[in-house]
LUMSE-185203 format. One record per residue (C-alpha): residue in one letter; chain; y, x, z. Coordinates in nm, 4 decimals. Layout:
BEGIN
REC/a/A/Y/X/Z
...
// end
This chain:
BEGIN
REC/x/A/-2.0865/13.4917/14.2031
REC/x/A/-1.9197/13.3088/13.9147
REC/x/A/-1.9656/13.5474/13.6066
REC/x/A/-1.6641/13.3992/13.4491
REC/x/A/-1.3466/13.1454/13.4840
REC/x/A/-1.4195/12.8662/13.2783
REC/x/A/-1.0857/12.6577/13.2408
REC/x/A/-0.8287/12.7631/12.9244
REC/x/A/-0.4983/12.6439/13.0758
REC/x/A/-0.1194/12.7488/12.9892
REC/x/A/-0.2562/13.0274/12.7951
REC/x/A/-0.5039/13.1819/13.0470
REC/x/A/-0.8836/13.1343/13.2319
REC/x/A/-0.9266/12.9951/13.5499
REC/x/A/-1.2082/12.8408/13.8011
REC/x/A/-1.2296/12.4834/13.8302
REC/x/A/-1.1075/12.3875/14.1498
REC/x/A/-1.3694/12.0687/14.2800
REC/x/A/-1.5875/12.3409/14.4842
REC/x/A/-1.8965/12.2062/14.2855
REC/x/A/-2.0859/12.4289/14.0362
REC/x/A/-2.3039/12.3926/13.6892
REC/x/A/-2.5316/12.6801/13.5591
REC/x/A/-2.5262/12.6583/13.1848
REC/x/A/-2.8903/12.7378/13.0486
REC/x/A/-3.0387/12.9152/12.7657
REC/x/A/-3.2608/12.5955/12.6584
REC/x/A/-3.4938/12.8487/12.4718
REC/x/A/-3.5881/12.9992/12.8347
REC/x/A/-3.4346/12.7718/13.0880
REC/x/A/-3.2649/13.1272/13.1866
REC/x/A/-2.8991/13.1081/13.3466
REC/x/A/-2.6223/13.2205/13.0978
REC/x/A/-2.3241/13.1550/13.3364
REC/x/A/-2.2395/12.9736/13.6367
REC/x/A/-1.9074/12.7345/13.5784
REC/x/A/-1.6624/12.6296/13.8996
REC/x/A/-1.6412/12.2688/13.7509
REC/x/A/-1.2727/12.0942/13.6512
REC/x/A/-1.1708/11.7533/13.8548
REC/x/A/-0.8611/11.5954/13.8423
REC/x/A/-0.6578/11.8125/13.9418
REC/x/A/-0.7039/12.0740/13.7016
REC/x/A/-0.7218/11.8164/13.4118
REC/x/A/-0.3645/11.7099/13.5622
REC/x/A/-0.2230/12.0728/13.5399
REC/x/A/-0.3916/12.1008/13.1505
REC/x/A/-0.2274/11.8126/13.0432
REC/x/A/0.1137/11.9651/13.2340
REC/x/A/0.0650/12.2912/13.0664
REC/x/A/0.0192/12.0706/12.7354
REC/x/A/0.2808/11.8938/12.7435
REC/x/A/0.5427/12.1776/12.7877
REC/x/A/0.3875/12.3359/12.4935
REC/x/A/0.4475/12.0520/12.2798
REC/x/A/0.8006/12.0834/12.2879
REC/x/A/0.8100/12.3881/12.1278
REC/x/A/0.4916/12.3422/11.9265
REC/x/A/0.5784/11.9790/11.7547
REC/x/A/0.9251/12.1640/11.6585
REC/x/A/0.7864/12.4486/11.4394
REC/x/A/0.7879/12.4467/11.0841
REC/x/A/0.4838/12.3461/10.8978
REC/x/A/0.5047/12.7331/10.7591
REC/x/A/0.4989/12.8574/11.1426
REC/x/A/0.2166/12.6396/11.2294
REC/x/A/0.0068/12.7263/10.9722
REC/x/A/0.0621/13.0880/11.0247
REC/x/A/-0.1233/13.0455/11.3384
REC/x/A/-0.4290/12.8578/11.2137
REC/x/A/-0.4245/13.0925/10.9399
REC/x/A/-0.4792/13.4293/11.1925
REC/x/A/-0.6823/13.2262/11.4275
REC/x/A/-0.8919/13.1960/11.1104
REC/x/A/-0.8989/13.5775/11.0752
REC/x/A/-0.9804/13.6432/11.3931
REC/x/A/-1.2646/13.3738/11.4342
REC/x/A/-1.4038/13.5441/11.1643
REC/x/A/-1.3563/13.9104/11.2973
REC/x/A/-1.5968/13.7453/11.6134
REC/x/A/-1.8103/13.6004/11.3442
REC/x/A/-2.0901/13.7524/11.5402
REC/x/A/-2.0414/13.7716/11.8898
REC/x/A/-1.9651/13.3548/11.8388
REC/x/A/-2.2851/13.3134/11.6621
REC/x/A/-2.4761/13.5051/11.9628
REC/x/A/-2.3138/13.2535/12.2006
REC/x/A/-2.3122/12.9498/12.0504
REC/x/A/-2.7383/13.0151/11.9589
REC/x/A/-2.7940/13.1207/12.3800
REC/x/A/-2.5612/12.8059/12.4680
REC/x/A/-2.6825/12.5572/12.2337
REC/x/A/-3.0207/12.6445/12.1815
REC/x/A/-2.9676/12.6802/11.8002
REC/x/A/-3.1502/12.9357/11.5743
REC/x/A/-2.9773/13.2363/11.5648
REC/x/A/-2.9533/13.1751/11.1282
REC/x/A/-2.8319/12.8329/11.1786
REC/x/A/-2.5174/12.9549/11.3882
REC/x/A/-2.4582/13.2408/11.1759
REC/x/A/-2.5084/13.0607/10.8240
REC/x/A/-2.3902/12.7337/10.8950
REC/x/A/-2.2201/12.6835/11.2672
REC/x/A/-1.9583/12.9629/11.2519
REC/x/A/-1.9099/13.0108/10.8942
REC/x/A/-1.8190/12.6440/10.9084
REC/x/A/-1.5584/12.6790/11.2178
REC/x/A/-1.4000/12.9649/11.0138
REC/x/A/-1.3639/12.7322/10.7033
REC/x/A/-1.2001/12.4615/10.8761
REC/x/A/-0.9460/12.6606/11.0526
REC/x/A/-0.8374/12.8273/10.7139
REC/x/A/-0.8240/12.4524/10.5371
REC/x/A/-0.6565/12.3150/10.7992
REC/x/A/-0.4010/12.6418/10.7933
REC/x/A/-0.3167/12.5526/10.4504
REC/x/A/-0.3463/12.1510/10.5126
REC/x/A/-0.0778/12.1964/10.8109
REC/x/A/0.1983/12.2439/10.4956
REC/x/A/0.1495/11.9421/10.3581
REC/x/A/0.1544/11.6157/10.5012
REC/x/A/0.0951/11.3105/10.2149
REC/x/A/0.3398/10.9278/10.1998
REC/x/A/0.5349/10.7574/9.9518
REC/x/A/0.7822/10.8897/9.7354
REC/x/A/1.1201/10.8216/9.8993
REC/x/A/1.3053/10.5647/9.6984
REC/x/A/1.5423/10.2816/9.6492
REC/x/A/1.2784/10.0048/9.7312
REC/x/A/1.5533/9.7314/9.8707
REC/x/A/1.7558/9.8894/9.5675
REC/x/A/2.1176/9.9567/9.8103
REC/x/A/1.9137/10.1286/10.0688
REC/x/A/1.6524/10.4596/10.0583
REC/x/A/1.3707/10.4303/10.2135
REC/x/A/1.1408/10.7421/10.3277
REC/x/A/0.8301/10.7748/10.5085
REC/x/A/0.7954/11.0776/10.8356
REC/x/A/0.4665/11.1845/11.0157
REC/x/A/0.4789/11.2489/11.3297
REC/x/A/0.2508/11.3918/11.6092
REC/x/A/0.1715/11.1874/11.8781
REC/x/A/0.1900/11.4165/12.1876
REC/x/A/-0.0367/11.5545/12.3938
REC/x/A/-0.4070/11.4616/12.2790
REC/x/A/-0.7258/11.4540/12.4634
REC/x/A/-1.0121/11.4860/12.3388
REC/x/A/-1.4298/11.5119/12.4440
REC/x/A/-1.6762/11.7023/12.2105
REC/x/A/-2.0621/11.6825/12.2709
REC/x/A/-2.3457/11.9324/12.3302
REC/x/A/-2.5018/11.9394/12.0194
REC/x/A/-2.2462/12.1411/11.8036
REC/x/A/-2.0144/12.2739/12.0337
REC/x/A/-1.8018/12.5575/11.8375
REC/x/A/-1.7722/12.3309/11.5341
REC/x/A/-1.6873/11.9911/11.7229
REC/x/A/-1.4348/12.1829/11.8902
REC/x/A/-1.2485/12.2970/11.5706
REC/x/A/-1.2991/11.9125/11.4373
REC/x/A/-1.1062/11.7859/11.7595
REC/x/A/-0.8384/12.0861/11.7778
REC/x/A/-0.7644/12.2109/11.4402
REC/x/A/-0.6189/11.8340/11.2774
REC/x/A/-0.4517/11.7868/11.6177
REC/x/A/-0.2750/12.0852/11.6405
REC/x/A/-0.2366/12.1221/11.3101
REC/x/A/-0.0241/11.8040/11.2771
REC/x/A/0.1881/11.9645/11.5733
REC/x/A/0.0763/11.7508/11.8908
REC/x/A/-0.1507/11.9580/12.1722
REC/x/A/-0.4836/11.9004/12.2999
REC/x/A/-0.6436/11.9238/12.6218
REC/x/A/-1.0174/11.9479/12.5344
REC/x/A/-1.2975/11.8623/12.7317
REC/x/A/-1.5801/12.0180/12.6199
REC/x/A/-1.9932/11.9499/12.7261
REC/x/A/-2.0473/12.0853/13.0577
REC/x/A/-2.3672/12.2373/12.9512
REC/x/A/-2.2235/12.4049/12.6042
REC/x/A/-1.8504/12.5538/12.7173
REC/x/A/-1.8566/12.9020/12.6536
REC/x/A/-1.7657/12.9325/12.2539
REC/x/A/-1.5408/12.6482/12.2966
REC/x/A/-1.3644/12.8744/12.5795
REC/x/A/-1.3383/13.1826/12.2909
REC/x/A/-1.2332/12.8984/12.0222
REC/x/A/-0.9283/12.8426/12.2133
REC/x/A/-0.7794/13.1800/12.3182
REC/x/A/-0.8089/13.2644/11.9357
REC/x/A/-0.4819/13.0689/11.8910
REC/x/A/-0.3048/13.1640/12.1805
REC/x/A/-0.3566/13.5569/12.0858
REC/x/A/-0.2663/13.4380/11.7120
REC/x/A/0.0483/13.3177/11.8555
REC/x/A/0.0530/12.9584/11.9593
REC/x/A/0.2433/12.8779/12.2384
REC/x/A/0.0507/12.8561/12.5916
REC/x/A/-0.0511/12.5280/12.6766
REC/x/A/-0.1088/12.3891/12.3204
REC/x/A/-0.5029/12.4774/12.3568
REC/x/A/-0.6269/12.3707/12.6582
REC/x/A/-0.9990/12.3392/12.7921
REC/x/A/-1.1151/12.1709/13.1191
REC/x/A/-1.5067/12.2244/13.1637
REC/x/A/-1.6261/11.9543/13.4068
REC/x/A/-1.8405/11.6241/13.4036
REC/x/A/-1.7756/11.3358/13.2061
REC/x/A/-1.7054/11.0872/13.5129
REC/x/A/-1.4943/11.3149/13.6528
REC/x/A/-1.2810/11.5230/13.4489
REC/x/A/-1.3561/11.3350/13.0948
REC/x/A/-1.2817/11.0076/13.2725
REC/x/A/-0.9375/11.1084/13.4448
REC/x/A/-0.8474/11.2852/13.0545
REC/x/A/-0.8949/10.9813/12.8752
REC/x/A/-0.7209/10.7327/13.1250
REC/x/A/-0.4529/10.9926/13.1823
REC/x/A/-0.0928/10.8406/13.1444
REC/x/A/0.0425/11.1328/12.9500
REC/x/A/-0.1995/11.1847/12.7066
REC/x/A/-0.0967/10.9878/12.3733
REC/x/A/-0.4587/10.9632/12.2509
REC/x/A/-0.8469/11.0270/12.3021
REC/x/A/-1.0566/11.1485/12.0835
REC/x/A/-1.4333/11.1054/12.1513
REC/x/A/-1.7313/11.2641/12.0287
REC/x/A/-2.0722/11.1770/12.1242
REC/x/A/-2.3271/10.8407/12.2021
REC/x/A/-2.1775/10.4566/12.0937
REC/x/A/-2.2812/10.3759/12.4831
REC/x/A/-2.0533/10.6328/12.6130
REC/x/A/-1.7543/10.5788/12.3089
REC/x/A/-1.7462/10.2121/12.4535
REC/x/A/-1.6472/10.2843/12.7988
REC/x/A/-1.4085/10.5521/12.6695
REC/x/A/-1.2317/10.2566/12.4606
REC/x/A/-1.2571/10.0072/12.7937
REC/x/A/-1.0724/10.3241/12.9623
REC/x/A/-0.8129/10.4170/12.6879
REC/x/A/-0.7049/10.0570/12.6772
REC/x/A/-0.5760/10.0704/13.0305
REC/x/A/-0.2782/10.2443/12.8714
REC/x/A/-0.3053/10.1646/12.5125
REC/x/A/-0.3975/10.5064/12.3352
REC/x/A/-0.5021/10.5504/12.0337
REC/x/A/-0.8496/10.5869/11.9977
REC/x/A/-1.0606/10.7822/11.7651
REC/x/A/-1.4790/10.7815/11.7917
REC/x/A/-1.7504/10.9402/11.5916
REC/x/A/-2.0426/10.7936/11.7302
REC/x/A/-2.4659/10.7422/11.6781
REC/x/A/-2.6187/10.7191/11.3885
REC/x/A/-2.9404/10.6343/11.2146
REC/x/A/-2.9629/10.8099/10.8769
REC/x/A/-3.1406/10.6201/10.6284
REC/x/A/-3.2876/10.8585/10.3450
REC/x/A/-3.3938/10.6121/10.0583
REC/x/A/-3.6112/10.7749/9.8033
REC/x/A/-3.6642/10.5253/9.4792
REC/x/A/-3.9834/10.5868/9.2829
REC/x/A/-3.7752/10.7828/9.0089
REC/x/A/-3.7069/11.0429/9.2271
REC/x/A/-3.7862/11.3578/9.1989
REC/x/A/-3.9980/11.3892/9.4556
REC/x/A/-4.0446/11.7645/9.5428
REC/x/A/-3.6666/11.7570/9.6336
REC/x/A/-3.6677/11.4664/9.8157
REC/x/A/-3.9549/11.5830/10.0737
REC/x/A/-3.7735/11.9460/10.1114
REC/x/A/-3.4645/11.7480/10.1748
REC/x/A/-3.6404/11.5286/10.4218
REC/x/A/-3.7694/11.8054/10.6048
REC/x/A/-3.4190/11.9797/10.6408
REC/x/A/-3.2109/11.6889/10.6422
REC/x/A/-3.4530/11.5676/10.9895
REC/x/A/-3.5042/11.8979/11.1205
REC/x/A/-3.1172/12.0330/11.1331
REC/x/A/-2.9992/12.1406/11.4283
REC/x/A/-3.3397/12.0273/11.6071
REC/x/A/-3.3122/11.7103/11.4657
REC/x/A/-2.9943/11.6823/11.7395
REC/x/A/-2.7403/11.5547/11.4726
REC/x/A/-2.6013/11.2051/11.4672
REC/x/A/-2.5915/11.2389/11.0512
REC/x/A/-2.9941/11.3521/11.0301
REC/x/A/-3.2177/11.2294/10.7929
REC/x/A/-3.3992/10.9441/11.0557
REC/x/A/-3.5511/10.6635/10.8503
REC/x/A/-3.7037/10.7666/10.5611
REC/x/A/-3.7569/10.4106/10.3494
REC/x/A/-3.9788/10.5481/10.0319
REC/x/A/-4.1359/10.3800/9.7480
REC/x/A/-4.4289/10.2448/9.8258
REC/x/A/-4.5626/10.3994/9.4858
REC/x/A/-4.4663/10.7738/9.5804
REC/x/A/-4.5468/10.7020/9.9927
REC/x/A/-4.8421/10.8551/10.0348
REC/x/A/-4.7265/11.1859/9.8007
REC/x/A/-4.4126/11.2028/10.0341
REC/x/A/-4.5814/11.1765/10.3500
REC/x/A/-4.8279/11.4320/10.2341
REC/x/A/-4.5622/11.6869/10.1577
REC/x/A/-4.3557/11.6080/10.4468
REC/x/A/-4.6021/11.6894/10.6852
REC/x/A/-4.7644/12.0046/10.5108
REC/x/A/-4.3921/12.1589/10.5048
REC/x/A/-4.3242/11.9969/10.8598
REC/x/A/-4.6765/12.2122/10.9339
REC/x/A/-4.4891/12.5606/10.8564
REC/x/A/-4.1545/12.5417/10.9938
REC/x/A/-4.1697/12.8270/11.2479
REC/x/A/-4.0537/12.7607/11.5817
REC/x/A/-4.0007/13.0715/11.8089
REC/x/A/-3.7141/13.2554/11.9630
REC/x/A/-3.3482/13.1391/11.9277
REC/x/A/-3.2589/13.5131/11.8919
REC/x/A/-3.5335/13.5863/11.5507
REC/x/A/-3.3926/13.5493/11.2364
REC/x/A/-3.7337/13.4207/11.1391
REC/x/A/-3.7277/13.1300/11.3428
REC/x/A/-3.6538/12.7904/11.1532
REC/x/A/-3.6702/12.5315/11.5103
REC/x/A/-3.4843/12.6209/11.8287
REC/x/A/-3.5404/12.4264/12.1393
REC/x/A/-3.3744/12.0682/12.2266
REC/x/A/-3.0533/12.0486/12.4712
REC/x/A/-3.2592/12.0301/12.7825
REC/x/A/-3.5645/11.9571/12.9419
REC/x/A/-3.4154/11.5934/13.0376
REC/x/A/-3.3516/11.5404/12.6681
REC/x/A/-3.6988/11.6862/12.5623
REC/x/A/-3.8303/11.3741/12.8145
REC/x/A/-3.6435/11.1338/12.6407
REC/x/A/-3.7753/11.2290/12.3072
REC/x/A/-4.1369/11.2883/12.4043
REC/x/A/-4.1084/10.9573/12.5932
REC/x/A/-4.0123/10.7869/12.2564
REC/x/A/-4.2814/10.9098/12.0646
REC/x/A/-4.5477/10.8433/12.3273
REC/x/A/-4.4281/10.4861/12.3639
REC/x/A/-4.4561/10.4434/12.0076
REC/x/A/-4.8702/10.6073/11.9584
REC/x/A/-4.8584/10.1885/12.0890
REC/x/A/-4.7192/10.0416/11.7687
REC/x/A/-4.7282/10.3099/11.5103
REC/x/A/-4.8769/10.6335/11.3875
REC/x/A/-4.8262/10.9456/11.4486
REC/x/A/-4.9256/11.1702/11.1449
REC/x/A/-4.8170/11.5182/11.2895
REC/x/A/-4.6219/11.7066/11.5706
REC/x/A/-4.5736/11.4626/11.8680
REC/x/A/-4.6029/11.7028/12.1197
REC/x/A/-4.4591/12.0454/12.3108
REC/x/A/-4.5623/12.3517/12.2127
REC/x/A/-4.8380/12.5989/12.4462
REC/x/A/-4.7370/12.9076/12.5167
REC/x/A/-4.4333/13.0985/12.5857
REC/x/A/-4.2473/12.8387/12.3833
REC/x/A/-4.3093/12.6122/12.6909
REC/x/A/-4.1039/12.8068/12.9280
REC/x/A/-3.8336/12.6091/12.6922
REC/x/A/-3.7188/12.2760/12.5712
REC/x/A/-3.8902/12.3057/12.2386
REC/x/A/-4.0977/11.9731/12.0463
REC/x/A/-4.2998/11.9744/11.7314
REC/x/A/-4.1560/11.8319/11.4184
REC/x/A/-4.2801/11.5231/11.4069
REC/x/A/-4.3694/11.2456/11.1801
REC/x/A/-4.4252/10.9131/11.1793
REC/x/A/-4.5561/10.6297/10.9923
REC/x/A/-4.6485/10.2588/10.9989
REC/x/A/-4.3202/10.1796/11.2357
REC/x/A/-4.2386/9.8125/11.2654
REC/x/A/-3.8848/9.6750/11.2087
REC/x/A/-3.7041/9.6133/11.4750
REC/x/A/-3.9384/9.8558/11.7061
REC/x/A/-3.7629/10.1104/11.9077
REC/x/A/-3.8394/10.4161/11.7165
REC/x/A/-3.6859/10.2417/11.3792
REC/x/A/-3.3399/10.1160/11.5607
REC/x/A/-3.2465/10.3688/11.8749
REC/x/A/-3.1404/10.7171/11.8291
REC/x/A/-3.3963/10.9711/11.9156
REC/x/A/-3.1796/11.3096/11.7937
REC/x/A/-3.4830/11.4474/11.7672
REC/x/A/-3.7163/11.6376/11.4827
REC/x/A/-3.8372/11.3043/11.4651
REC/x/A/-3.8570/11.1115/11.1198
REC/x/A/-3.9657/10.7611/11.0523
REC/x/A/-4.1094/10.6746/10.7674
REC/x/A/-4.1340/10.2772/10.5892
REC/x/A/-4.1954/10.1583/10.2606
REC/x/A/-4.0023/9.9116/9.9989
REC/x/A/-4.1286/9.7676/9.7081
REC/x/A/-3.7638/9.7432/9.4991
REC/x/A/-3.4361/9.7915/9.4989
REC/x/A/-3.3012/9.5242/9.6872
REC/x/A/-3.5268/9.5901/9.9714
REC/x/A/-3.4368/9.9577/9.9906
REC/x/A/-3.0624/9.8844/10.0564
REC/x/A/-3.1178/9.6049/10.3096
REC/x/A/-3.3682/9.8164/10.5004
REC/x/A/-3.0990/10.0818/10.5097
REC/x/A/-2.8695/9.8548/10.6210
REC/x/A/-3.0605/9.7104/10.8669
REC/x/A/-2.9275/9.9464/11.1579
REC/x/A/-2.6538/9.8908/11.3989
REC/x/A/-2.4937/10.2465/11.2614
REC/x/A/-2.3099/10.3599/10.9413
REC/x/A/-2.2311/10.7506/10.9605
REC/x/A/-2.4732/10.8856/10.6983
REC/x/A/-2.6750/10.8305/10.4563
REC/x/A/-2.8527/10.9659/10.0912
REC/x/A/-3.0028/10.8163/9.7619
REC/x/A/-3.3122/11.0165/9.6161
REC/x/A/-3.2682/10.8932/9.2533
REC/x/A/-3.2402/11.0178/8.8720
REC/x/A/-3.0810/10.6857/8.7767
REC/x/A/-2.7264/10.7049/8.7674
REC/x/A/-2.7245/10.3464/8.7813
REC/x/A/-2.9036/10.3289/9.1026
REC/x/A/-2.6684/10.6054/9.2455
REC/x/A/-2.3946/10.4094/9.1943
REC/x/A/-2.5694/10.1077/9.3249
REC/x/A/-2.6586/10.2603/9.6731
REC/x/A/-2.2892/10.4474/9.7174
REC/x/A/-2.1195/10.1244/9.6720
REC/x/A/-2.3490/9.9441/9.8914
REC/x/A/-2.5354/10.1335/10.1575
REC/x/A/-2.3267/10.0940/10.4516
REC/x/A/-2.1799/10.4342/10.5777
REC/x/A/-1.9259/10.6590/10.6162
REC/x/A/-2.0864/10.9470/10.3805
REC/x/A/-2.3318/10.8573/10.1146
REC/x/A/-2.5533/11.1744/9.9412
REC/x/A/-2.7094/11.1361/9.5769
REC/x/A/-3.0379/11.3798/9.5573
REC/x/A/-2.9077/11.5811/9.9293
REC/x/A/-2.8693/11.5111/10.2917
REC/x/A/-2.6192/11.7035/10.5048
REC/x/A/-2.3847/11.9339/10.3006
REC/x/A/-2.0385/11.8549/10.4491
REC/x/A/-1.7119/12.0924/10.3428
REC/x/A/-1.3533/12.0831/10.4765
REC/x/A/-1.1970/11.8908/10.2331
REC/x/A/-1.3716/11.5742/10.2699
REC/x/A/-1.3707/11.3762/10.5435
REC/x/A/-1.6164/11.2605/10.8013
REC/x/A/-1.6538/10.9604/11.0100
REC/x/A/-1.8641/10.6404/11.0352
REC/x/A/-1.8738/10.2285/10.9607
REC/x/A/-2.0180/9.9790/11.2157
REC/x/A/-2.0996/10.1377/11.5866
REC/x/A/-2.0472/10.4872/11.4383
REC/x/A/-1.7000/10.4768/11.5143
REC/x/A/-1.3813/10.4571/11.3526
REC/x/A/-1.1544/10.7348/11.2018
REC/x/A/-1.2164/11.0661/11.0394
REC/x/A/-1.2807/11.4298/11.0998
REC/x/A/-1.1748/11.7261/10.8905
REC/x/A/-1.0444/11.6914/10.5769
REC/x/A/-0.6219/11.6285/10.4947
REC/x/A/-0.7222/11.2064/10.6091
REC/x/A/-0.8138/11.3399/10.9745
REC/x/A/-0.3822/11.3390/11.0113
REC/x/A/-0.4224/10.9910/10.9699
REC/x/A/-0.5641/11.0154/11.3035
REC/x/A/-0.3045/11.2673/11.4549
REC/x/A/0.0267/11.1699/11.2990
REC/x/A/0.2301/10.8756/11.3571
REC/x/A/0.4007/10.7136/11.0104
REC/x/A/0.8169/10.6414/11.0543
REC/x/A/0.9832/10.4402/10.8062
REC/x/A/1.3590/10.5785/10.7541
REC/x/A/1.6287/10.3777/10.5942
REC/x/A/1.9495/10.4710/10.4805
REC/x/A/2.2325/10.2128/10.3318
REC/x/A/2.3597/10.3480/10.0260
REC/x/A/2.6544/10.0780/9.9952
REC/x/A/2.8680/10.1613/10.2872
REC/x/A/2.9760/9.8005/10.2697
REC/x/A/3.0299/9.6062/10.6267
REC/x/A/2.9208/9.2605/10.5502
REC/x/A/2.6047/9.3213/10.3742
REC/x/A/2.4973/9.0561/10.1737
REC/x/A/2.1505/8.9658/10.3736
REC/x/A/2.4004/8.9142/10.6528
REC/x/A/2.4346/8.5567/10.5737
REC/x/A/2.1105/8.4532/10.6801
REC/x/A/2.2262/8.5162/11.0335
REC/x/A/2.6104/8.4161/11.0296
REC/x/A/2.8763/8.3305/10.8372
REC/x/A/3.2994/8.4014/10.8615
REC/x/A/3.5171/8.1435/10.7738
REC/x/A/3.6965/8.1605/10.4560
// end
C-alpha cells in the first residue's frame, strides 16, 4: 500500500500513473520511508498542462503580488522548520544538525531574498540613446520551466530551481531525485497554500529516462534547468537542443583547496576537514584536492587526519553525530571502489573503509585521506563525492594555481593565505565560479552560484539567477512623429 501520492500537480497530490514503484530508503538503515507510484509521460504531460494554465495568471501579477507569496511561503517554511529538517535527514541521509543548521535554515533564507528580489528586476536606464527615439529595456519570463534537482541536497536544490523561476513570474514543473522526493513534495504545497495559483509549482517524481527525459525534450516547456553530474548535463543539452531551450547546468566539480606556506595553518586543516566532510563529502563544491606547501605538508596531513580521527559518525537522528551515511549502498560501491583502486598508486593515511557494527546496516564510509596521488590518476581528476580528500604538494606559487587548474571543473574553490597579495592573485586566476580566501563553503542568498569549464553555465540564487529566468526586450518609441524619418534614405528615396 502506497503510504502517500507523490506527484504535486494543479495544486494537489497524486500517484504516478506508469504502474511501476520506488521505495525511498532511510540510507542510515536501508529501512523503507515511503513507497512512490512513479511519474511517466503522461503525468509529466498533464504537469506541464497544469503549468502552463497557471502561467497566465501567474506571469500577469504584480511584482508586489508575487512577492507576497514567496514572502508567506517563507513564513510558513519556517513554521515546518522542524518537521522539514526530520525529513530531509531520513530522506537524504544527512545529520539531523546539518539539516536543521544549515539545509532548512538555508531554504527559508532564499525564499525570503527571493520575496524581496521578485520587486526588483535590474537594466538600463531608459533614455534617448538614438536621441529622437526612447529606448527601454523589459524582463520577461520565459514560460513554463522545467527543471531536475539531484539527491544530494534535495530541499535546498529545490528552492534554487523554483524560487528565481517563479519569482521572475514563469512556472516550473520540477523533477525531483527519485530517491529524495518527499521535502521537495512539502516545498511545493507551501506556495500553493500561501496563495500561488495551482499549477505554478509542480512536481513529477519518476526516473530520469523516463519522466526527466520527456520534461526536458517537452515542446512546451521554454527551458531546462539541470542539476547534477557533467555526464548526465550533456545529454540533457543533446535533448534540449531538439527544440532549442534554454539551458541552464550546475554540474561536477573538483574543489581545489590551496594552502600557501603563510597560512595559518590551524584554520586551514579545520577548514579542510569541514570543507571535505560536508554533507558526507556528497557536494559538488567540497574541499577535494588539497595542493599544500610542501613546507607545512606533513603538519597538515598530521592534523587532518587526527581531526578526521574524531568526527563521530552514528545515527542520522543524534544531534551528536557529525557523518551521516552516503546516498546508497550503490554509491557507497563506487566510492569504496575508488579508494581501493587507488591503495595501487597512492596512500592511504586513514579511513578507507566501512564502518563494523550497527553502522553497517547503512551506507556509511570513513573519512578518508589520502596522500602521494599522481597527476592525472583517477582519484586526482574524477569526482568521488565522497569524505574523500586528496592531498599533493607545490613548491611555489605558480605551481599552486596551475595544479588547481589542472581539472576539467571550475565550481569552487579557496586560498589559505595571510598575503593579501596572494589572495588577490589566486581570485583573479584560479579558475572557478566561487573563489574563498581563508574558508571553504559559506554560500548566502545574495551571491550567486554557478561554475566555469564542465561545471556548467549560469547561476543559482542571488538577484543574477533572473538572468537565467527572464527574457531582456528592447522597447522603442519615436519621439518625432515625423513620416519620412531621416534614416529612411538609406532604403529609398521620393522624387523632388
Amino acid at each position: 500500500m502506497l503510504a502517500a501520492m507523490h506527484q504535486y500537480i494543479d495544486g494537489e497530490r497524486r500517484a504516478g500513473t506508469t504502474g511501476e514503484t520506488f521505495e525511498v530508503l532511510d540510507p542510515s538503515t536501508d529501512e523503507v520511508l515511503e513507497t512512490v507510484a512513479l511519474a511517466g509521460p503522461a503525468d509529466v504531460d498533464a504537469a506541464v498542462a497544469s503549468a502552463q494554465a497557471a502561467y497566465a495568471q501567474w506571469s500577469r501579477a504584480t511584482p508586489v503580488e508575487r512577492a507576497a507569496v514567496l514572502t508567506k511561503a517563507a513564513a510558513l517554511l519556517d513554521e515546518r522548520a522542524e518537521d522539514l529538517a526530520r525529513l530531509e535527514s531520513r530522506q537524504a541521509g544527512k545529520p539531523i544538525r546539518l539539516a536543521r543548521e544549515f539545509d532548512v535554515p538555508g531554504t527559508v533564507d532564499n525564499t525570503a531574498f527571493f520575496g524581496a528580489a521578485a520587486r526588483r528586476l535590474d537594466g538600463m536606464a531608459s533614455a534617448e540613446y538614438s536621441g529622437d527615439h526612447t529606448s527601454s529595456i523589459r524582463r520577461e519570463p520565459l514560460g513554463v520551466i522545467g527543471s531536475i534537482a539531484p539527491w544530494n541536497y534535495p530541499l535546498q536544490m529545490a528552492a534554487w530551481k523554483v524560487l528565481p523561476a517563479i519569482a521572475a513570474g514563469n512556472t516550473i514543473v520540477l523533477k525531483p531525485a527519485e530517491i529524495t522526493p518527499l521535502t521537495s513534495l512539502l516545498f511545493a504545497e507551501a506556495f500553493t497554500e500561501a496563495g500561488a495559483p495551482p499549477g505554478t509549482v509542480n512536481i513529477v517524481t519518476g526516473t530520469g529516462p523516463v519522466a526527466g527525459q520527456h520534461l526536458v525534450g517537452h515542446p512546451d516547456v521554454a527551458m531546462t534547468s539541470f542539476t547534477g553530474s557533467t555526464a548526465v548535463g550533456r545529454r540533457v543539452m543533446a535533448t534540449a537542443a531538439h527544440t532549442g531551450k534554454r539551458v541552464h547546468l550546475e554540474l561536477g566539480g573538483k574543489a581545489p583547496f590551496v594552502v600557501f606556506d603563510d597560512a595559518d595553518l590551524e584554520a586551514a586543516v579545520h577548514g579542510a576537514v569541514a570543507g571535505s566532510l560536508i554533507n558526507t563529502g556528497q557536494d559538488c563544491t567540497a574541499a577535494t584536492r588539497a595542493i599544500v606547501h610542501r613546507s607545512v605538508l606533513d603538519e597538515f596531513v598530521r592534523g587532518v587526519a587526527d581531526l578526521f580521527a574524531v568526527v563521530r559518525m552514528g545515527p542520522t537522528s543524534d544531534p551528536a553525530t557529525d557523518l551521516g551515511p552516503l546516498s546508497s549502498r550503490a554509491h557507497l560501491a563506487k566510492v569504496a571502489g575508488m579508494v581501493e583502486r587507488a591503495r595501487g598508486y597512492a596512500k592511504v593515511v586513514t579511513g578507507g573503509a566501512a564502518p563494523t557494527g550497527d553502522l553497517a546496516r547503512g551506507s556509511y564510509y570513513e573519512p578518508t585521506l589520502v596522500t602521494d596521488v599522481p597527476l592525472g590518476s583517477e582519484l586526482w581528476t574524477d569526482e568521488v563525492f565522497g569524505p574523500v580528500l586528496v592531498v599533493v604538494p607545490f613548491d611555489d606559487d605558480d605551481e599552486a594555481i596551475r595544479l588547481a587548474n589542472d581539472t576539467e571543473f571550475g565550481l569552487a574553490a579557496s586560498a589559505w593565505t595571510r598575503d593579501t597579495y596572494r589572495a588577490g592573485r589566486a581570485t583573479r586566476e584560479i579558475q572557478a565560479g566561487c573563489v574563498w580566501v581563508n574558508d571553504h563553503i559559506p554560500i548566502i542568498s545574495e551571491m550567486p552560484h554557478g561554475g566555469y569549464k564542465h561545471s556548467g553555465f549560469g547561476k543559482d540564487m542571488s538577484a543574477y539567477s533572473f538572468d537565467e529566468y527572464t527574457q531582456v526586450k528592447h522597447v522603442m518609441h519615436d519621439l518625432t512623429g515625423e513620416a519620412r524619418k531621416p534614416w529612411h534614405r538609406t532604403i529609398f528615396t521620393l522624387p523632388g
